[in-house]
NUFI-718684 format. One record per atom (N, C-alpha, C): residue in three letters; x, y, z. Coordinates in steps of 0.2 Angstrom, whole numbers, plus 5000, padded with zeros to 4 digits. Last residue first. Example, Ala and Ser with C-alpha at 12.3 -4.5 7.8 and 13.67 -1.06 7.14 Angstrom:
<sites>
SER506449895035SER506849955036SER506450005039ALA506649725039ALA506249785039ALA506649845039
</sites>
This chain:
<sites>
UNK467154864785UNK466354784783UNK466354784793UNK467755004781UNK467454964787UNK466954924784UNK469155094770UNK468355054771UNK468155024779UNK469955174764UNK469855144769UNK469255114769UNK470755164745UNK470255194750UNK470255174757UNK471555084738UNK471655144743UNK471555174747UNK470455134724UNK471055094725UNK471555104733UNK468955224724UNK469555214719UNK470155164727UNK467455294722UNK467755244724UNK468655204722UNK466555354713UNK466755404720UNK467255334723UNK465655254706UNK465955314703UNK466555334708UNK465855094711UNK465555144714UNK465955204710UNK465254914707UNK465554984706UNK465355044708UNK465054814725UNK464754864716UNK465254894714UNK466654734730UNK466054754729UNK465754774723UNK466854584738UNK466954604732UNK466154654733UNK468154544752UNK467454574752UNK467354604745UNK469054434759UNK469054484753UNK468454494751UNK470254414772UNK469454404769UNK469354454763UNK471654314779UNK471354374778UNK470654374771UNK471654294797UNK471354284790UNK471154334785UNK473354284807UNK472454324806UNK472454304799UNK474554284812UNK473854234816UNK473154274815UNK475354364809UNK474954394811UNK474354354814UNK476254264802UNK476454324804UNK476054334810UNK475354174796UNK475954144802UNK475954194805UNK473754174790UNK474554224789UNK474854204797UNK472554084785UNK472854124790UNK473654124789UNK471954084768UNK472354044773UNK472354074779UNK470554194764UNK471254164763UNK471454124769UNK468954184757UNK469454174764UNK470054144764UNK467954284746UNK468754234746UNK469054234756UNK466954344745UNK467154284739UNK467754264740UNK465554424753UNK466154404754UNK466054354749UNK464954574744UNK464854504746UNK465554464747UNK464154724751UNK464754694749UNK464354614748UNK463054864751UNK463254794753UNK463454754750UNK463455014758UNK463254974752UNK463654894753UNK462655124767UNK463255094766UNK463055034760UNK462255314762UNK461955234764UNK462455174763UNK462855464769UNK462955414763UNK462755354766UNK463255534780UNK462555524779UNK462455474773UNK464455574779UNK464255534785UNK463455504783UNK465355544764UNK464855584768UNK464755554773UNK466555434759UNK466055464759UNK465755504763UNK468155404765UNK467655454761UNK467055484761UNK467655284770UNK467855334775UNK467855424771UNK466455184767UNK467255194767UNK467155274769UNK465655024772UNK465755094773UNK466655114772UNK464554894772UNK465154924768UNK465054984769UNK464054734776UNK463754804774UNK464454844775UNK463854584766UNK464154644772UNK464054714771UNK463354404765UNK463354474765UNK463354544770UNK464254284760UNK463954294765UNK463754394763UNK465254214752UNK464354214751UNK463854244752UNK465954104766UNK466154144758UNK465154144756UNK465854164782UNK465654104775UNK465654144770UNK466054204799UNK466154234792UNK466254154788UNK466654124809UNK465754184810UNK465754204805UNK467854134811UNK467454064811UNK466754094809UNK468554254812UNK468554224807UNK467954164806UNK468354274825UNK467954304822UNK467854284814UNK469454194829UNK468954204834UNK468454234828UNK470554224822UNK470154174821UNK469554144823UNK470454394816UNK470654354822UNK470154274820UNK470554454799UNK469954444807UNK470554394809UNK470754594787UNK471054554790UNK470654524798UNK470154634771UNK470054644778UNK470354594782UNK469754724756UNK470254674758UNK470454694767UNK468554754748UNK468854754753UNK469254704755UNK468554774729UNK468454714734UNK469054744740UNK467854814713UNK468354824718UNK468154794724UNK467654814696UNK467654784703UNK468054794706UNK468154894684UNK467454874684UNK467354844691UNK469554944684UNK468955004685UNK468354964688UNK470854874687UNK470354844683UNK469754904687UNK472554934683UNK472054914690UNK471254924685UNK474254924680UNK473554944677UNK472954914682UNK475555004682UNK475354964686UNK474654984683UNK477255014674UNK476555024673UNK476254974677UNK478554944673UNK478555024671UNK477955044674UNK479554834681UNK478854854681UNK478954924680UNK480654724672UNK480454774676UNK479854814678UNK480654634663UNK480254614669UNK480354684674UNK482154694655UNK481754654654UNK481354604661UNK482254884656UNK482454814657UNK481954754657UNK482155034648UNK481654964648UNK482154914650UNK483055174652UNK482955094649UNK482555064651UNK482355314647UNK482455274652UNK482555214651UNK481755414639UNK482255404640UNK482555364644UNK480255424647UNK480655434640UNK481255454643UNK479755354663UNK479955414658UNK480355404653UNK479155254677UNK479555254671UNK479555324667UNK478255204684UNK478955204687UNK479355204681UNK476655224691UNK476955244685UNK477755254687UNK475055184694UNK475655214697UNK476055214691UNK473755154691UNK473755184697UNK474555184699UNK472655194676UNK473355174680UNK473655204685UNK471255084676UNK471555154676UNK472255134678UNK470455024663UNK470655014670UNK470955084667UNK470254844651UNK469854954654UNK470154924660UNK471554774647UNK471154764649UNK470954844652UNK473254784645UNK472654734643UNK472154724645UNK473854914633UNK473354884642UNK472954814639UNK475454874628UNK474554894627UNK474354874633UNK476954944621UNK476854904627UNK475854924625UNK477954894607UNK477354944610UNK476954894613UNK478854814606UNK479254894608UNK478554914608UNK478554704604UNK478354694610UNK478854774611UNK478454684590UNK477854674592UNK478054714599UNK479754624587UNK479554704584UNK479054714588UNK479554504592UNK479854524596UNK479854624595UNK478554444582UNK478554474588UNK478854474593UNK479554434573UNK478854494571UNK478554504578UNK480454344576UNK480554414576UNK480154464576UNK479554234576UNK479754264581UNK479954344581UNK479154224566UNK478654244569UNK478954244576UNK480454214558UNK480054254556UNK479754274561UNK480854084567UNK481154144566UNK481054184564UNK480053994559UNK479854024566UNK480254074568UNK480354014547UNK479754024548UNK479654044554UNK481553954547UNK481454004546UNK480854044547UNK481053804553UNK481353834555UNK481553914555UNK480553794542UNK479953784547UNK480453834552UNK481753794531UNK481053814528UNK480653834536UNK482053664536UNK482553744536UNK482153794536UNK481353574533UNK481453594540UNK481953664540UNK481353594518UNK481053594524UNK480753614528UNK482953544519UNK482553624515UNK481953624517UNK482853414521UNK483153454524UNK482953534524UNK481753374511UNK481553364520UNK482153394523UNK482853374500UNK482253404501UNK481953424508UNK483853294504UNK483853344503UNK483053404503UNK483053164505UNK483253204510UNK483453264509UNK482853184488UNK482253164494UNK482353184500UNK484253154482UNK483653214481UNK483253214489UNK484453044488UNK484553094490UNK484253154488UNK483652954482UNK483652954489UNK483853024490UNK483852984469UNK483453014468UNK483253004479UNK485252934467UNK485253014468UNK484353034470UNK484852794468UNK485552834475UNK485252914472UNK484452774457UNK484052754464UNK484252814470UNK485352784450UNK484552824449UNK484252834456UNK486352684452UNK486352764452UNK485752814452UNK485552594449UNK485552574454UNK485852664458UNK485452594435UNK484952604438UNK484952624448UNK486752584432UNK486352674431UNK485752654434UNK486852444435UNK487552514437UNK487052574436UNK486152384426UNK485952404434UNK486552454436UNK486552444412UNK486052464415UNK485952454422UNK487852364414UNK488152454411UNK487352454417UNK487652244413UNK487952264420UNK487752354419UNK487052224401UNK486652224406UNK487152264412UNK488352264395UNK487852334394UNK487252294399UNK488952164396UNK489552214397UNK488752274397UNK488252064392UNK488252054397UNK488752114400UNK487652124377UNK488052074378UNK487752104387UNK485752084368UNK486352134371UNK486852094374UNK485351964362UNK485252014360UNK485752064362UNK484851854369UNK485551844366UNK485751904361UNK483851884375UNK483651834370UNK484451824366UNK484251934390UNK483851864391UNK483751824382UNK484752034385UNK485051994388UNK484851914386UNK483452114380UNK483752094375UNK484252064376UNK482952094394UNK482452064390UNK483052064383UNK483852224400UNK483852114403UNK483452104397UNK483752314392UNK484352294391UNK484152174394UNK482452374395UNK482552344391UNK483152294388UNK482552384411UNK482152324410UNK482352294401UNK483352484410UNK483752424413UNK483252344409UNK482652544402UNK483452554400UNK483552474404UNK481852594414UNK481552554409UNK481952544403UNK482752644426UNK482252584425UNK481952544419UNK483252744421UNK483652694421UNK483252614421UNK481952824418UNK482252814410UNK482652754413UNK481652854432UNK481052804427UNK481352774421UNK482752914435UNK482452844440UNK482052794434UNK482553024431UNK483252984427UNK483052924432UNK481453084435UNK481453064429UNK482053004429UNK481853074450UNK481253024450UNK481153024441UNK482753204447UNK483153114450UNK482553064450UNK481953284446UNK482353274438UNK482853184445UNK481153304457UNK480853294450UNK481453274444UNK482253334466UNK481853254464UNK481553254460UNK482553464462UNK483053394461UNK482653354462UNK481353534462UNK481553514458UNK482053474457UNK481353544480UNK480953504475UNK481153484468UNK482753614480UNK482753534482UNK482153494478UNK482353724476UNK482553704471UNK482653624474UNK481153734486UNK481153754478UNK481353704474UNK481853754496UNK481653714497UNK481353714491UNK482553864493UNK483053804494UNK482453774492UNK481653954494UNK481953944487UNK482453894488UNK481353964508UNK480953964504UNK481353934496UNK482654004512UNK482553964515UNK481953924509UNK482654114507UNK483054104507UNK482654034505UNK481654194517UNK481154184510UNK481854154507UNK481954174529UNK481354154527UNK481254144521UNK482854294527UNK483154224529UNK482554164528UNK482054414527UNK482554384521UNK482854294523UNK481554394540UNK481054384533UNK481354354526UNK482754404547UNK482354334547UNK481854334543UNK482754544542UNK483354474543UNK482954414544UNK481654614549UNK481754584540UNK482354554541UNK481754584562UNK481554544558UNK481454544553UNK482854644564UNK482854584567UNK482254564561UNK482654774562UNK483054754559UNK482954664559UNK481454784573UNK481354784567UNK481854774562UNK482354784585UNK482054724583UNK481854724578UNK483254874582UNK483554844584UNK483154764582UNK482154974583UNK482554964578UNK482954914577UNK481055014593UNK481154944588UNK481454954584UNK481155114607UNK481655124600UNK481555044600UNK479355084615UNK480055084614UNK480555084609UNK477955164620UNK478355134616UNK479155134617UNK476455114632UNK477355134630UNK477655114623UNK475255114628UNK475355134633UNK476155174634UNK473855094616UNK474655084618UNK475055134623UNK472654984621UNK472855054619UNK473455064623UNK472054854623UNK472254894617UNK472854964615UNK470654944634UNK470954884632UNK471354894626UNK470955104639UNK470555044636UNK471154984635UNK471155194655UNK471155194650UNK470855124644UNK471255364666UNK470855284662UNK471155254655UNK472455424674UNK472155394666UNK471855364669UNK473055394687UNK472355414686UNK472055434680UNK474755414680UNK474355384684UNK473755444685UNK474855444662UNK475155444670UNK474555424674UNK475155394646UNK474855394654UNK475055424656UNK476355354637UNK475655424635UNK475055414638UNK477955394633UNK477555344639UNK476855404638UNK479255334621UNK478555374623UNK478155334631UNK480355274621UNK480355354618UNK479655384619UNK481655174632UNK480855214630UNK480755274627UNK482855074625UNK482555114627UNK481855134627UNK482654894630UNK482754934623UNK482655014628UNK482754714632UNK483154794635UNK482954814628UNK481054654634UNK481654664629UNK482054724634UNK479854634640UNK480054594636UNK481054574634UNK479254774651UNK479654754645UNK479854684645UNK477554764661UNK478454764660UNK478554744656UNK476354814670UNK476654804662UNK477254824664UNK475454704680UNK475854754681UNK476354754672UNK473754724685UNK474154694679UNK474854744680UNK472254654692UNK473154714696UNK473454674688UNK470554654698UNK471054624695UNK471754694691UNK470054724710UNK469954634710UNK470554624703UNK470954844720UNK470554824712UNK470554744711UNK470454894738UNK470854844730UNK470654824727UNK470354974749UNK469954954745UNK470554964740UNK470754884768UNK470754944764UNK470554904755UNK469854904783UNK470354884780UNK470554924772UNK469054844799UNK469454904795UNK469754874788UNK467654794804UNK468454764802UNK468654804797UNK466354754818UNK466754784814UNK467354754812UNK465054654822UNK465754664823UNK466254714818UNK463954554829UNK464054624823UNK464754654828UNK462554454832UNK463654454835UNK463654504829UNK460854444838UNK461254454834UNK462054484836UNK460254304850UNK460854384848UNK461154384842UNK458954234852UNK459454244849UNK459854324848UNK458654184868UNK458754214864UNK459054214862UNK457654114884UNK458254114878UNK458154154873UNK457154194900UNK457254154893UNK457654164890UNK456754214917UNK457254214911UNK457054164907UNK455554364921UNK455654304918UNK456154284916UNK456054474932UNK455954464926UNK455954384925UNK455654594947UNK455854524943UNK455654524937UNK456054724959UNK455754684954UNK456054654950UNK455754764975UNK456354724969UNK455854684966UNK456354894987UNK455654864982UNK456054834977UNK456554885005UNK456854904998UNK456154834991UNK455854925020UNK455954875015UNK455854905009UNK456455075030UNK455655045025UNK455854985022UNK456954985046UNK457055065040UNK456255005035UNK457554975064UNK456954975059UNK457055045053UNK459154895067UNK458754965064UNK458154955061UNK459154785080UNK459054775074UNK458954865071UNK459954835096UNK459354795093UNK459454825085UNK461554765100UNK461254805099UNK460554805096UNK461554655117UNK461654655109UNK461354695106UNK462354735132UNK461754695127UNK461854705122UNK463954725138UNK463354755138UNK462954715132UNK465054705154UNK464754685147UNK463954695146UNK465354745166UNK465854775160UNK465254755154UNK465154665178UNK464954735175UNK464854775169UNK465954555177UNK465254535173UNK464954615173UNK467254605179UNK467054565172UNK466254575169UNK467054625192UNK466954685187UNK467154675181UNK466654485197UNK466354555197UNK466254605191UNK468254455195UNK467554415191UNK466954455192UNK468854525203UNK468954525195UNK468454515190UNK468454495216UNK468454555215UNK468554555206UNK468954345217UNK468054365216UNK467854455212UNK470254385217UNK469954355210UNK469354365213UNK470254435230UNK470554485221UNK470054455217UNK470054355238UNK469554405238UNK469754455230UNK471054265236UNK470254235235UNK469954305233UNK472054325240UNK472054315233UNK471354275231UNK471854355253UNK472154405248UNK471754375241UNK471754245259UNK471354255258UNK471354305255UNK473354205253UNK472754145252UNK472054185255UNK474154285262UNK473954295257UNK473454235254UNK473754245277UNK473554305274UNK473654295267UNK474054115282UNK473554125279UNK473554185276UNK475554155287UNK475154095282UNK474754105281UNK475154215298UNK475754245292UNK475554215286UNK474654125307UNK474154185304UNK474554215298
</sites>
């Protein structure tokens, strides 16, 4: 009997388990009844979209001249400053030409020198192409009165000896002259060098524009290629805007942009630019950059901020 008891112990446990297993578990909760949600539909279709993009940048004169001296000399006048206007022509800087104006009456004297060599060279051929003709026909009469037993053989020789003399001075005549010349061409260009180098102590604008900067005063040395004056072209001005290549690709030289500078009023109407140049892309910045030419606008100057 010892032996049996637990083997009926442990029948009765597990029935007892399995029991209050199956007591334990309850039914699947039912569904919430609520109002059905209302969904409305649209056809799809293709379209095109207009892609508008903004691009900051800044407003620069389509043509920049920077005026620099030729020469070291000093400055005695500067008769701008920046925000002049000013014209084509009209002299901007002067500088002490005394040094050059010396220069070139020295080479006017040395020109007109040159001039009276060349003169008198001409006159030496003319008197060596005389003493040519008289030995020539000296020579030819001497052989003819040779030829009848008429002159001795001591005055034919005398005659080709002066002929042959005539010949040699009037050669040289002849180079001598094309030396005078070229001395002469040479002086000459030493003149019009000089006179323009006189020329280059009064600085002029080349072209109407205003002057947008200014790096020089009376009494200052002028070195030669230094920038004194920066002259900017009034009649066109052109956005210069830099795009990612992403956006660059959507832009064609041609193209038309609507233009806004930050100046303006808010309520001012933008003005519509034309794109005329797409530069390479820049290593630096892996960006292109685009050059937007616009109207002339009174109220618009070099500097300004813009949006195309």
């Amino acid at each position: 009997m010892r032996n049996r008891v637990p083997v009926v112990l442990t029948a009765i446990t597990i029935a007892t388990l399995t029991g209050a297993a199956a007591c334990t578990s309850s039914r699947e909760p039912a569904p919430s009844e609520s109002a059905p949600v209302a969904v409305a539909t649209s056809p799809v279709a293709e379209t095109e979209w207009p892609a508008h993009f903004e691009a900051g940048g800044v407003l620069q004169a389509r043509t920049t001249a920077v005026i620099a001296s030729r020469v070291l000399a000093p400055v005695t006048l500067v008769a701008v400053r920046p925000g002049d206007r000013v014209r084509r022509g009209q002299i901007l800087i002067e500088l002490d030409g005394a040094s050059l104006t010396e220069g070139a009456v020295r080479a006017d004297a040395s020109a007109g020198a040159a001039a009276e060599g060349a003169a008198a060279a001409a006159g030496e051929v003319d008197r060596a192409d005389a003493a040519l003709v008289l030995a020539t026909a000296t020579h030819r009469r001497i052989a003819e009165l040779n030829a009848s037993r008429a002159a001795t053989a001591q005055e034919l020789d005398e005659a080709i000896a002066a002929l042959a003399a005539a010949r040699s001075s009037a050669a040289i005549a002849r180079a001598r002259q094309r030396e005078a010349a070229a001395a002469l061409d040479a002086a000459n260009g030493n003149r019009r060098a000089a006179r323009a180098e006189a020329a280059y102590a009064k600085l002029t604008a080349p072209f109407d524009g205003r002057v947008a900067s200014r790096a020089v005063d009376p009494g200052s040395m002028a070195a030669p290629g230094a920038p004194l004056l920066v002259i900017e072209s009034s009649d066109t001005l052109q956005l210069d805007v830099r795009l990612d290549a992403a956006r660059a690709g959507a832009v064609t030289v041609g193209q038309s942009v609507s233009v806004r500078v930050d100046s303006d009023s808010p309520t001012a109407a933008a003005i519509e630019g034309r794109v005329d140049e797409i530069a390479r892309i820049d290593t630096d910045t892996h960006s292109f950059a685009v050059k937007i030419t616009l109207p002339n606008h009174a109220d618009w100057r070099s500097g300004l901020f813009g949006r195309a």
